[in-house]
LOVOZA-217804 format. One record per residue (C-alpha): residue in three letters; z, y, x. Coordinates in steps of 0.5 Angstrom, whole numbers, plus 2048, in hexadecimal, padded with zeros to 3 digits. Last residue first. Example, Ala and Ser with C-alpha at 12.3 -4.5 7.8 and 13.67 -1.06 7.14 Angstrom:
<setis>
Ser80E7FE81B;Ala8107F7819;
</setis>
This chain:
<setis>
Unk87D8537C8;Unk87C8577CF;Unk8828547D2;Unk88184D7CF;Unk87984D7D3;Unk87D84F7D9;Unk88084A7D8;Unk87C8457D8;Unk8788477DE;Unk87E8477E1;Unk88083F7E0;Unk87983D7E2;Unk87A8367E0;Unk8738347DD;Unk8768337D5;Unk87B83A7D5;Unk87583E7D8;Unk87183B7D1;Unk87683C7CC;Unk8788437D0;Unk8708457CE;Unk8708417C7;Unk8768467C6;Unk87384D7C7;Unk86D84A7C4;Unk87284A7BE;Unk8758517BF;Unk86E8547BF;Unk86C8507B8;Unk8738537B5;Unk8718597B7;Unk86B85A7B5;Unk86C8577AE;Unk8658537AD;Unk8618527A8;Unk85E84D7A9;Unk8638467AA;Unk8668437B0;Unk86683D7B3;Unk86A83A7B9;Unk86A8357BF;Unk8638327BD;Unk85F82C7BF;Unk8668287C0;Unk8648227BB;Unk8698247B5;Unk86682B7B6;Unk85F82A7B5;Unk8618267AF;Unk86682B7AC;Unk8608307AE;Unk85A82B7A9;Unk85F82A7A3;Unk8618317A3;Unk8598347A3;Unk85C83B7A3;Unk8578407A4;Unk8598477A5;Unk8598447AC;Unk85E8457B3;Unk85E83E7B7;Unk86283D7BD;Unk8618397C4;Unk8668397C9;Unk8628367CF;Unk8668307D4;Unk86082C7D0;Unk85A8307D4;Unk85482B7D3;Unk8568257CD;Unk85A82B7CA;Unk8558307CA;Unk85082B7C6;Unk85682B7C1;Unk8568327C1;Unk84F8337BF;Unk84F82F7BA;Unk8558327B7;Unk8528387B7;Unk84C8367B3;Unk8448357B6;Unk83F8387B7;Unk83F83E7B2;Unk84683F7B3;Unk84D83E7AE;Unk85383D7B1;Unk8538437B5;Unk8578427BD;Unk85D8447C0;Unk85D8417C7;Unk8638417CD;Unk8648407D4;Unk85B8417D6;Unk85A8407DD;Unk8548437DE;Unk84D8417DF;Unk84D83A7DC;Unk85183D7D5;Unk84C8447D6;Unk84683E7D4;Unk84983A7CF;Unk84A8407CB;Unk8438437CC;Unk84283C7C9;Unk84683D7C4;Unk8438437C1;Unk84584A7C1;Unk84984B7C7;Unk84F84F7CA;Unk85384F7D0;Unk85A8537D0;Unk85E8537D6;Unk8648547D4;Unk86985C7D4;Unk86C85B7CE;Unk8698617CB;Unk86185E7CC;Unk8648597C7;Unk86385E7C1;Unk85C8617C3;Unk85985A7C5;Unk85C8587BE;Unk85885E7BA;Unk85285C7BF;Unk8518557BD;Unk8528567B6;Unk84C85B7B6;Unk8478567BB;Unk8488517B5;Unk84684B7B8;Unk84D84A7BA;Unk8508477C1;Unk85684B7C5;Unk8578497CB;Unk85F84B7CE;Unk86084A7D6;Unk86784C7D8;Unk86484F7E0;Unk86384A7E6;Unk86884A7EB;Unk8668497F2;Unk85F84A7F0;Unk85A8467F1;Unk8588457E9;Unk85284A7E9;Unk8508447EF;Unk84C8487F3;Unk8438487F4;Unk8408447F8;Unk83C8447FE;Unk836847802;Unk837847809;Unk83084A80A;Unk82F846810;Unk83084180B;Unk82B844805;Unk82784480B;Unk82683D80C;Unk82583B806;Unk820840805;Unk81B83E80A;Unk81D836809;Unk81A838802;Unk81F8387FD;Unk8228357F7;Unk8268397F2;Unk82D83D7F4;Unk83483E7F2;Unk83383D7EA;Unk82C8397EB;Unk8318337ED;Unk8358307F3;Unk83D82F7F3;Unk84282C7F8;Unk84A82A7F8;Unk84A82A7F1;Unk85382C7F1;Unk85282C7E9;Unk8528357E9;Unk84C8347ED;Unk84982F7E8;Unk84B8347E2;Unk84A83B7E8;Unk8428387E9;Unk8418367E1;Unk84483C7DF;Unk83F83F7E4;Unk83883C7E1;Unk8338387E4;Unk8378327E8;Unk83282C7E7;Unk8368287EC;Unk83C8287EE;Unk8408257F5;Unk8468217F6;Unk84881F7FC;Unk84C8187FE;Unk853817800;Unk8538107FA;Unk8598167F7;Unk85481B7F7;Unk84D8167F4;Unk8528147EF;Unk85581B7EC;Unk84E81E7ED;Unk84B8187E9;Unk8508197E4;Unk84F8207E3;Unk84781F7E3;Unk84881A7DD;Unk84D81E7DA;Unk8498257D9;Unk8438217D6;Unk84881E7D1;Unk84B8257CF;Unk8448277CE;Unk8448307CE;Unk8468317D6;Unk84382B7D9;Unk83B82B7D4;Unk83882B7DB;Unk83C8297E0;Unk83D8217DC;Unk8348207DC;Unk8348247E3;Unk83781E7E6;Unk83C81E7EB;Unk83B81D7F1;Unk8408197F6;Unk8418197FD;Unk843815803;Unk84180E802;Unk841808806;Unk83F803802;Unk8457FD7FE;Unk84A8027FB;Unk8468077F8;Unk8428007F6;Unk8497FD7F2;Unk84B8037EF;Unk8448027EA;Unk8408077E8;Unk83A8037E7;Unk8358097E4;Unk8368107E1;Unk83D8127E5;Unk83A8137EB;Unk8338177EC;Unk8338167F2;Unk8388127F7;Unk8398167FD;Unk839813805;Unk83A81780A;Unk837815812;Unk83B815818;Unk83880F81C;Unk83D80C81A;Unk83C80D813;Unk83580C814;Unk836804816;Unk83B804810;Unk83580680B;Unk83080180D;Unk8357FB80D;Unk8387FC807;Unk8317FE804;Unk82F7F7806;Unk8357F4802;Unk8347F77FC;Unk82C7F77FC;Unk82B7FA7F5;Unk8327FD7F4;Unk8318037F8;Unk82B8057F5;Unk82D8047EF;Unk8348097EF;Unk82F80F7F3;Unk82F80F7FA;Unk8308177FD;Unk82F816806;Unk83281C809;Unk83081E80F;Unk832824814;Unk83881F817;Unk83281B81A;Unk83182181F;Unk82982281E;Unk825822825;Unk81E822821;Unk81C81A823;Unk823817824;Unk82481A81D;Unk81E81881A;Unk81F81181E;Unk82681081C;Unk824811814;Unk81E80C815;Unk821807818;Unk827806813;Unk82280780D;Unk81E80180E;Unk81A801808;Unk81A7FC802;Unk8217FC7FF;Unk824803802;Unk81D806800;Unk81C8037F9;Unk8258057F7;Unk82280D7F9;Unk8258117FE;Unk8268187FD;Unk82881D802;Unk82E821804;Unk82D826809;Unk83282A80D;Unk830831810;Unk831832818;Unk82F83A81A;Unk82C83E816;Unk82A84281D;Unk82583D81F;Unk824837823;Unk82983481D;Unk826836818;Unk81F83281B;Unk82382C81C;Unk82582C816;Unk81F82D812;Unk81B827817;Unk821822815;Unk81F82380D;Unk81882280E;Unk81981B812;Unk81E81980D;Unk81981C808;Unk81381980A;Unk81781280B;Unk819812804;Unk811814802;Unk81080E805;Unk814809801;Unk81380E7FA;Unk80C80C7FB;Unk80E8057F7;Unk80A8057F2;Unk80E8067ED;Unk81480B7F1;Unk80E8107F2;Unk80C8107EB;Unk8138127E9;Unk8148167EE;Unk80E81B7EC;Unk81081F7E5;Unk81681F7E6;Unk8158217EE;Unk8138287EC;Unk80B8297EE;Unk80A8307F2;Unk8038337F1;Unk7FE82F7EC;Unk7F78307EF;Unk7F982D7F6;Unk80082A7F5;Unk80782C7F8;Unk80B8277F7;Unk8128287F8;Unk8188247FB;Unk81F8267FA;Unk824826800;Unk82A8287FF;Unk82E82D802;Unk83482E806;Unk83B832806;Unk83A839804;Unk84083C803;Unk84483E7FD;Unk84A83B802;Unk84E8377FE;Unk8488357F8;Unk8438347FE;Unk83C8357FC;Unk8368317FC;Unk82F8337FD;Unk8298327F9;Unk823830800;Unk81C8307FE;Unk819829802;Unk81082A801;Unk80B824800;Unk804826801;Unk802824809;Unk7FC820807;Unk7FD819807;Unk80381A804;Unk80081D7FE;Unk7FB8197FD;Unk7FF8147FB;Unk8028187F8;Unk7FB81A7F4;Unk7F98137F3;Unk8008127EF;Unk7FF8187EB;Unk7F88167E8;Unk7FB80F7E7;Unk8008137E3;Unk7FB8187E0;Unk7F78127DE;Unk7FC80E7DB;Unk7FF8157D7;Unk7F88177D6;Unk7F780F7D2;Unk7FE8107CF;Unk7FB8187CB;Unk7F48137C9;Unk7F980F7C4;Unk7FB8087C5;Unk7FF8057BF;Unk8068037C0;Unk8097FE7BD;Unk8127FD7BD;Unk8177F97BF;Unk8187FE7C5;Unk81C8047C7;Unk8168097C7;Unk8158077CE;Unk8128017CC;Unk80E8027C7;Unk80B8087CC;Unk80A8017D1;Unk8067FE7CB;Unk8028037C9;Unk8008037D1;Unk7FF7FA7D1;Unk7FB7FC7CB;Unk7F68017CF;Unk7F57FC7D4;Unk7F27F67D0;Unk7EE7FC7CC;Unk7EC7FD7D3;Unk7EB7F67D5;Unk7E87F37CF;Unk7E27F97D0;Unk7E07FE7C9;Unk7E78027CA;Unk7EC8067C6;Unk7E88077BE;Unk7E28017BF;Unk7E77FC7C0;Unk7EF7FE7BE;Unk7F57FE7C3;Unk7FC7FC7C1;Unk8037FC7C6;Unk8087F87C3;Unk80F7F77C6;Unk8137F17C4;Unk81A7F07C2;Unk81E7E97C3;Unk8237E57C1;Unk8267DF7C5;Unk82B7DA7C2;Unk82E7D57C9;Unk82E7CD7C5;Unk8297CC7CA;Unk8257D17C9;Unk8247D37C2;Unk8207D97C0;Unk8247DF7BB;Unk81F7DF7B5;Unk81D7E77B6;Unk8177E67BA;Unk8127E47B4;Unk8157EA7B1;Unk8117EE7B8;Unk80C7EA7B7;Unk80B7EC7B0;Unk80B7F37B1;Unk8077F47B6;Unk8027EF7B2;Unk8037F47AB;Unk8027FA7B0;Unk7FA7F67B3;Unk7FA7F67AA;Unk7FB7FC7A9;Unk7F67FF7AF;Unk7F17FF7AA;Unk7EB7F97A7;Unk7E77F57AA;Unk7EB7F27AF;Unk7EA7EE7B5;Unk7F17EC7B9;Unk7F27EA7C0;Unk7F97E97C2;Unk7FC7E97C9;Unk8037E67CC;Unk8077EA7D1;Unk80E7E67D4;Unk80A7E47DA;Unk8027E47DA;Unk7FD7E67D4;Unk7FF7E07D1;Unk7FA7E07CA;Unk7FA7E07C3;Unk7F37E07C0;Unk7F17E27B8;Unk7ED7DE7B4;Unk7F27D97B1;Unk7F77DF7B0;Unk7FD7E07B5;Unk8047E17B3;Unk8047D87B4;Unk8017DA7BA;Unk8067DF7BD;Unk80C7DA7BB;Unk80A7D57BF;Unk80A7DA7C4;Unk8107DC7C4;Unk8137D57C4;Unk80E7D37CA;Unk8117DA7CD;Unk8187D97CB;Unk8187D27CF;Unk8157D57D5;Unk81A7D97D6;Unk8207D37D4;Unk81C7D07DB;Unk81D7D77DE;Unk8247D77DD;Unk8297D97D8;Unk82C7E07DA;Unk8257E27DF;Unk8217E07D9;Unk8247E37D4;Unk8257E97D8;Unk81E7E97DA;Unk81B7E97D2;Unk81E7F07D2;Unk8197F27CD;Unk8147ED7CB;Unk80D7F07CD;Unk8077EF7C7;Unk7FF7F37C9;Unk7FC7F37C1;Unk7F57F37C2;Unk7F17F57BD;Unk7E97F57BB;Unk7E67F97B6;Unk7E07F57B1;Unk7D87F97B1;Unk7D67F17B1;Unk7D27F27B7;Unk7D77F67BC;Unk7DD7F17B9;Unk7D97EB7BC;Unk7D87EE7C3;Unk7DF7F07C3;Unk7E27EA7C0;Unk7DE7E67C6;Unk7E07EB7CB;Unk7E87EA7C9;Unk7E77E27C9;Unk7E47E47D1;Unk7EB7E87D2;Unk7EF7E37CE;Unk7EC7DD7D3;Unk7ED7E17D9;Unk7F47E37D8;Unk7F77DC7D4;Unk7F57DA7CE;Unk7FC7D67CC;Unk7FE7CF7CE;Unk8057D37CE;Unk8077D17D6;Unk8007CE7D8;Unk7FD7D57D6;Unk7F57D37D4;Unk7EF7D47D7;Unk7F07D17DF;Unk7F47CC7DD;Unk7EF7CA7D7;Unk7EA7CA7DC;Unk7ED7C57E1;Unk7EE7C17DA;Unk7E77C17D9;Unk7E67BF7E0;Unk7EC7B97E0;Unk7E87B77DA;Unk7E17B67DD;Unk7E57B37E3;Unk7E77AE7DD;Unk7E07AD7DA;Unk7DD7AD7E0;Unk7DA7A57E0;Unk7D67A37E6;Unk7CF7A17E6;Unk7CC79E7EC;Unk7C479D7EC;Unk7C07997F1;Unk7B97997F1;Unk7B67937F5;Unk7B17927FA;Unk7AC78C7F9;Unk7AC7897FF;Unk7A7787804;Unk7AA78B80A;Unk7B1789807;Unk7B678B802;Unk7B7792802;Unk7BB7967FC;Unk7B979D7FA;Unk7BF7A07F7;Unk7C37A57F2;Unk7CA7A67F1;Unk7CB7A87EA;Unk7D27AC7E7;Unk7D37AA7E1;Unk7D47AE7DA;Unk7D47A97D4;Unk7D17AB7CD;Unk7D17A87C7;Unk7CB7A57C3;Unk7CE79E7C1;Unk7CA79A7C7;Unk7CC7A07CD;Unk7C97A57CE;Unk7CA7A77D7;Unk7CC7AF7D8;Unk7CA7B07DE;Unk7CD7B37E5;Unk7C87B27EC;Unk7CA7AE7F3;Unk7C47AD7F7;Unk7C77A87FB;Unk7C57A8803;Unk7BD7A3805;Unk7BE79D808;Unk7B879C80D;Unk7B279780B;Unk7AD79B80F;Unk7AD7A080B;Unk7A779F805;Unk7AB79E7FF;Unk7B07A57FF;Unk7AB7AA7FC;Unk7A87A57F7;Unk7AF7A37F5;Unk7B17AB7F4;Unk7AB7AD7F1;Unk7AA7A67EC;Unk7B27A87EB;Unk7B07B07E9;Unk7AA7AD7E4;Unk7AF7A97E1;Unk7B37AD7DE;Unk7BB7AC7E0;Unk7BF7A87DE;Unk7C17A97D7;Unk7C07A27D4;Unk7BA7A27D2;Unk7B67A67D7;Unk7B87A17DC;Unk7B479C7D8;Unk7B67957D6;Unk7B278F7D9;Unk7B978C7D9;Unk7BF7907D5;Unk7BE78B7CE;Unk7C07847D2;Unk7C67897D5;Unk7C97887D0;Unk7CA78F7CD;Unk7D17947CD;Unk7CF7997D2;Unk7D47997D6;Unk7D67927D6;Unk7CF78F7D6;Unk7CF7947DC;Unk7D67917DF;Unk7D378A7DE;Unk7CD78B7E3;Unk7C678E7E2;Unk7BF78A7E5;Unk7B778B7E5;Unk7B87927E1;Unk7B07957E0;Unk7AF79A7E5;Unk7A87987E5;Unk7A67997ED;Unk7AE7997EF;Unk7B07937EC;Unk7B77967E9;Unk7BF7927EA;Unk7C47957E6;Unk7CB7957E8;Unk7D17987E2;Unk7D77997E6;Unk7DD7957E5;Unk7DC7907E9;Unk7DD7887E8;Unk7D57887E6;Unk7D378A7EC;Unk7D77877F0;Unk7D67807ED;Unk7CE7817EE;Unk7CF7827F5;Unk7D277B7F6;Unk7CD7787F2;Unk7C877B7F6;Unk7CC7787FC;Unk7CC7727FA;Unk7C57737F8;Unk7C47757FE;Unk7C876F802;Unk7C476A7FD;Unk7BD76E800;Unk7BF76C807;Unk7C177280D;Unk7BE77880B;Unk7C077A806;Unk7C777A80A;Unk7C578180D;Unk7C4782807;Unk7CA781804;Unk7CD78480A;Unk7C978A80A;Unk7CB78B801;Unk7D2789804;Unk7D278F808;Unk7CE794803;Unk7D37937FE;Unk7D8794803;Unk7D579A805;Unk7D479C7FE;Unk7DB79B7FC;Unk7DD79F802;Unk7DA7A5800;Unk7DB7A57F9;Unk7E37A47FB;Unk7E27AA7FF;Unk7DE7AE7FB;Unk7E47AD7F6;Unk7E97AF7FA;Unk7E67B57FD;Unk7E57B77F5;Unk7ED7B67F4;Unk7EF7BA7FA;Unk7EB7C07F8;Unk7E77C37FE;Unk7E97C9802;Unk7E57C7806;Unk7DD7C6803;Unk7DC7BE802;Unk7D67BA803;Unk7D27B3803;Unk7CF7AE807;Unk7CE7B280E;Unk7C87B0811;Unk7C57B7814;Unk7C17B880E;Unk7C77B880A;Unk7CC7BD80E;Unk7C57C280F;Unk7C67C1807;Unk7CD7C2808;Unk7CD7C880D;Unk7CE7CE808;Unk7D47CC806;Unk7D87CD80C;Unk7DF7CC80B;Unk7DF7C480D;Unk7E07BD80B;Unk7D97B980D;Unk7DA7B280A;Unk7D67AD80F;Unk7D57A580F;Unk7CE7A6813;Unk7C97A280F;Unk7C27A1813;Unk7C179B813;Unk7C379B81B;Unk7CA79E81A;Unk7CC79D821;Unk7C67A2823;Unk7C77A781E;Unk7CE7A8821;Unk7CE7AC826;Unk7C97B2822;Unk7CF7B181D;Unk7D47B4822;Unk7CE7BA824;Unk7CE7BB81D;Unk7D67BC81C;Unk7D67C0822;Unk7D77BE82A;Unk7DD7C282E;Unk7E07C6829;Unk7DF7C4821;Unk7DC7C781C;Unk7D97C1818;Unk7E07BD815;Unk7DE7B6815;Unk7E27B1810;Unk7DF7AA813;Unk7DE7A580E;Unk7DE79E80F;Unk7E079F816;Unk7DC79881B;Unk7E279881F;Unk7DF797827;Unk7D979B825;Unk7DC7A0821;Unk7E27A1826;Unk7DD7A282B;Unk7D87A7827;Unk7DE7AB825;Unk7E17AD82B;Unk7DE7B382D;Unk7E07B6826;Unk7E87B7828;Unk7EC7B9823;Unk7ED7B2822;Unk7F07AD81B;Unk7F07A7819;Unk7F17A3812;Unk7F379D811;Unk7F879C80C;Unk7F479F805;Unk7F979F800;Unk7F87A67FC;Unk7FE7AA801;Unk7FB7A7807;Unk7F47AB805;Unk7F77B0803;Unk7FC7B1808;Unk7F77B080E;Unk7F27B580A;Unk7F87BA80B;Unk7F97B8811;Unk7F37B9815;Unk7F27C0811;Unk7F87C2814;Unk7F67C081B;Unk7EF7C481B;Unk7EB7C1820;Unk7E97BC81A;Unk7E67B581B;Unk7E97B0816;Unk7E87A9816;Unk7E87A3811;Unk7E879C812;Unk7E879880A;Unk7EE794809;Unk7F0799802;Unk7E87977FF;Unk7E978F801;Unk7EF78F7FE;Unk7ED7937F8;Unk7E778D7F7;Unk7E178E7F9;Unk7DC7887F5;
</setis>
């Protein structure tokens, strides 16, 4: 009987010149209660030790330096004179085992090994070498007096029946079982009277012309112990059942006049058998959800596909992302996380018919397989159901979550005839659901495979791009609103394509920004940027300013610092001819390294502006934080400035910040001259738009420069700017019977037609006093004048109408819209005395006494 002691006392040795192998096995061998194990990285030694220690088994790696793992085995040949060399051979040669095996080695194992198997062969090893040691003693024993056999038989036999493993002893002529121990009775479930005379066959050992093959093969060498044949089987048992064993096969010699004896131990699998169902459970299903995973729903996916090809049936593929599931689990934790995902995914099957397959795709993305045999309703009746099933708020904890899904759909034979395209073109319906605000289904259609294709066409082709010299910087100027003068420029990357001519940047930053190429595209432009201005500056042009846009992936993932000071060390650039435009997220996404990087090129002399401002974070406490010069105002508050009193807020407010925090204002996006004398008007320090120039080459820039273009005059810049009237009416006729009376009084008189057009002479001219329709085809008076009273409150504003709304004109003038209404038709005189005194009134309001007067005199 080998008791566990016996087992955990055995000697073992390691020989491995690699140390981290020798300490992995050390651990797993101290780990599992092994107390004498030795180790050497050197294979010079290993004979000596064995001969002074006689190693149960010797764990041998083959390729080492000095002597390999065959030249060991060749040294210990002679301490093992029948033939058994104690060896496992652990290596990553796999292609050396059965060189390993013919060079004595008992068993083998490839690196990387799995450590549980290692173990087992281990165990196996040493209880063979132990078996064999007491089967040597017993025989060694045999020999002294037949009471001292039997004794020992008897001995034998009590550890044969003690062991769990099933021990069967064959004639090796006949091959009729001669002996079976306890733990084969047990096995098997018969007395061992029923097992004797019994034929391998029977039990499921093996055929018996394969055993005669075997046992003739091994009966005629010289009495040497030949190594186990180790084979898997299933053995029957006496109720028909089946038992999985691994068998140890081998050829027993007793004597010159012995018979020999077949030995065959079989040992019972079946809880290997399940750790390797279970290690193909792993490998198949997700261990979060217990769902199909990847692999699995791809093969199930081909299957239904093979299926759907021959019952004439439709195969869809529903691809479901939970929307924002990220903030659930950023706020939560990721145990909530997963939590939400085995509920969710709970809920999917039950969603699911019995036929159907519901499976984890990776992440908060799950996949369900549906054959149908009718329309696409009932793919859309599916949708729907699991997004109902989402509308349940989930308990976490006592914490309620509600989520939406997005759900992208794909049919088979109609989008795609393989699991991975149909698979594919799911996940692209599922990205327009998203983008469509989620909570919703989308099916995919050809036009989103061309976008997908174009995309990565695109994205082939900037790389390209950069390879190939097709990147171009145009330059759009800016101007300064005190001098009219051109103060800068910023730089704009263009893409001039083969075959397609000059690409916007709309159409190609984003894929830029996606797939990382934004980084060296940066570095491009940096070093572009540096290249024009010093070229402007070894000519006539002479130093331009250059602003260039930093995107929030180069200040994380590049090394921004280091590549601005080597462009301009390169190009003998001065730093105060450089200006870095950061957007609110690209300043937040590394705070504090972006601190860091911006105040190193701060005191080399570097500008910083923030991009864009006003639409991201727009926080006081960051202007504060970073070394900040400048702010842009965005396009979306210059575009609508003059007529949207909301717009024209928001950019007054920025201005009035950014002044009284000393930093500069520049506008974006100027297009028209109200918009450009509007902002000027408003103290905007800087303009850039199509109004003073489109972008340019680096060729024109510098000769718009040279050329010293700038702007027109402020139409308000004289000293004393004329008594300003405007006029609005629709009907041109009105508008020219009042311009013949007003023109007498000696105003200013400005017309329009429309509000708009108002709008526009209100940002070009200061305006003291408004008279204006009631009823226009846009919009009313008083509406207008409310608008006007948000933009330019310090206006005396008048409705002249022959349509009295009374309720509507008391409301306007409760609310301050408007100073007076006067009713159509009109008596001249009256209607001049009255502008007379809106003038004196609006004189008297801002302080200008003479003005005043003036206005008193001519009344």
């Amino acid at each position: 009987m080998i008791e566990k002691a016996d087992l955990l006392n055995a000697r073992i040795l390691i020989v491995d010149d690699q140390q981290v192998n020798v300490q992995l096995l050390e651990y797993l061998l101290s780990s599992s209660g092994y107390q004498q194990v030795s180790a050497t990285n050197d294979p010079r030694v290993v004979a000596d030790w064995h001969a002074q220690h006689n190693y149960d088994i010797i764990i041998l790696d083959l390729h080492m330096p000095g002597m390999n793992g065959f030249e060991v085995m060749k040294a210990l040949r002679p301490l093992e004179p029948e033939g058994y060399l104690p060896v496992l051979v652990v290596t990553a040669q796999p292609d050396q085992k059965q060189a390993a095996l013919d060079a004595g080695a008992r068993d083998f194992v490839s690196k990387p090994f799995d450590p549980v198997e290692v173990l087992t062969r281990i165990r196996n090893l040493l209880e063979v070498r132990l078996m064999q040691r007491q089967a040597r003693d017993y025989n060694t024993l045999l020999e002294h007096t037949v009471r001292e056999r039997t004794a020992e038989l008897q001995r034998f036999r009590s550890a044969m029946d003690a062991t769990a493993d099933a021990i069967f002893l064959f004639d090796s002529s006949s091959l009729a079982i001669v002996d079976v121990n306890d733990g084969a009775c047990r096995m098997l479930g018969y007395r061992r009277s029923e097992l004797l005379g019994a034929q391998p066959e029977a039990l499921g050992l093996g055929s018996g012309e394969a055993l005669q093959r075997y046992a003739g093969a091994h009966r005629h060498e010289e009495h040497k112990a030949r190594s186990p044949e180790l084979v898997e089987a299933e053995l029957r048992r006496r109720d028909e059942s089946l038992v999985p064993v691994e068998l140890y096969w081998q050829m027993q010699q007793d004597g010159d006049a012995a018979r020999p004896t077949l030995i065959c131990v079989a040992r019972d699998i079946t809880e290997r058998r399940v750790a390797e169902e279970q290690l193909l459970h792993m490998a198949h299903y997700d261990s979060l959800t217990g769902l199909p995973n990847r692999t699995l729903f791809y093969r199930t996916l081909a299957d239904a596909m093979d299926l759907a090809r021959d019952k004439e049936w439709r195969i869809v593929v529903l691809f479901i992302a939970l929307d924002r599931f990220k903030s659930v689990n950023d706020s939560l934790g990721g145990a909530m996380g997963d939590e939400l995902l085995r509920e969710f995914s709970n809920r999917l099957v039950q969603c699911a018919r019995i036929r159907d397959t519901v499976g984890r795709l990776g992440g908060d993305e799950f996949g369900l397989i549906l054959a149908i045999t009718r329309g696409q309703q009932e793919a859309v009746d599916m949708a729907t159901e699991v997004r109902e099933a989402l509308r349940v708020p989930f308990d976490l904890d006592g914490h309620p979550a509600t989520l939406t899904a997005s759900i992208g759909i794909a049919m088979y034979p109609d989008d795609a005839t393989d699991p991975e395209t149909l698979v594919k073109y799911a996940d692209t319906a599922m990205g327009r659901a998203k983008e469509a605000g989620r909570d919703c289904y989308r099916f995919f259609t050809a036009g989103m495979n061309a976008q997908v294709l174009a995309r990565l066409d695109m994205e082939i082709a900037l790389r390209r791009a950069l390879e190939q010299d097709e990147l171009e910087l145009y330059f759009q100027p800016k101007v300064n609103l005190h001098t009219g003068r051109v103060s800068g420029a910023e730089a704009l990357l263009r893409w001039n394509r083969p075959g397609h001519g000059i690409v916007m940047p709309v159409e190609f930053v984003g894929v830029l920004e996606d797939t990382g190429l934004i980084v060296r595209v940066g570095s491009w432009i940096i070093d572009a940027a540096c290249r024009q201005i010093a070229a402007w500056i070894s000519s006539p042009v002479g130093q331009v300013k250059v602003a260039i846009n930093v995107a929030s992936r180069q200040m994380v993932e590049g090394d921004l610092e280091k590549e601005v000071k080597e462009a301009l060390a390169r190009h003998r650039v001065p730093p105060e001819l450089l200006e870095l435009e950061l957007t609110e997220s690209a300043l937040m996404s590394n705070a504090d390294r972006t601190i860091a990087v911006l105040k190193s090129m701060k005191e080399i002399g570097i500008q910083v502006a923030i991009d864009d401002f006003g639409t991201g974070y727009s926080s006081l406490a960051y202007l504060q934080r970073f070394p900040i010069d400048k702010l842009k105002i965005d396009i979306a508050f210059v575009r609508d400035i003059i007529t949207n009193p909301n717009d024209a807020a928001i950019s007054l407010a920025i201005i009035s910040m950014a002044h009284s925090l000393k930093l500069r204002v520049i506008a974006e996006g100027v297009e028209t001259r109200p918009q450009l004398e509007y902002l000027r008007r408003n103290r905007c320090d800087e303009i850039q738009g199509y109004y003073f120039s489109r972008p340019l080459s680096g060729a024109d820039m510098g000769a718009l420069v040279e050329a010293g273009t700038g702007l027109p005059p402020d139409p308000a810049e004289a000293e004393e700017a004329p008594q300003t009237l405007l006029l609005v009416d629709d009907d041109v006729n009105v508008l020219s019977s009042l311009h013949r009376l007003f023109r007498r009084d000696g105003y200013r008189i400005l017309t329009a037609s429309t509000p708009n057009e108002a709008f526009e002479l209100l940002a070009l001219y200061p305006v003291q006093v408004i008279m204006c329709d009631q009823r226009m085809p846009t919009t009313s008076g008083t509406e207008f004048l409310s608008k006007v009273k948000d933009m330019y409150p310090d206006t005396i504003r008048i409705i002249l109408s022959g349509y009295t709304a009374l309720e509507a004109m008391l409301d306007s003038i409760n609310r301050g819209a408007i100073y007076r209404f006067y009713t159509k038709p009109w008596d001249d005189t009256q209607l001049r005395d009255n502008i007379r005194q809106a003038f004196n009134h609006y004189w008297l309001m801002h302080g200008s006494e003479r003005r005043a007067g003036d206005a008193e005199t001519a009344n």
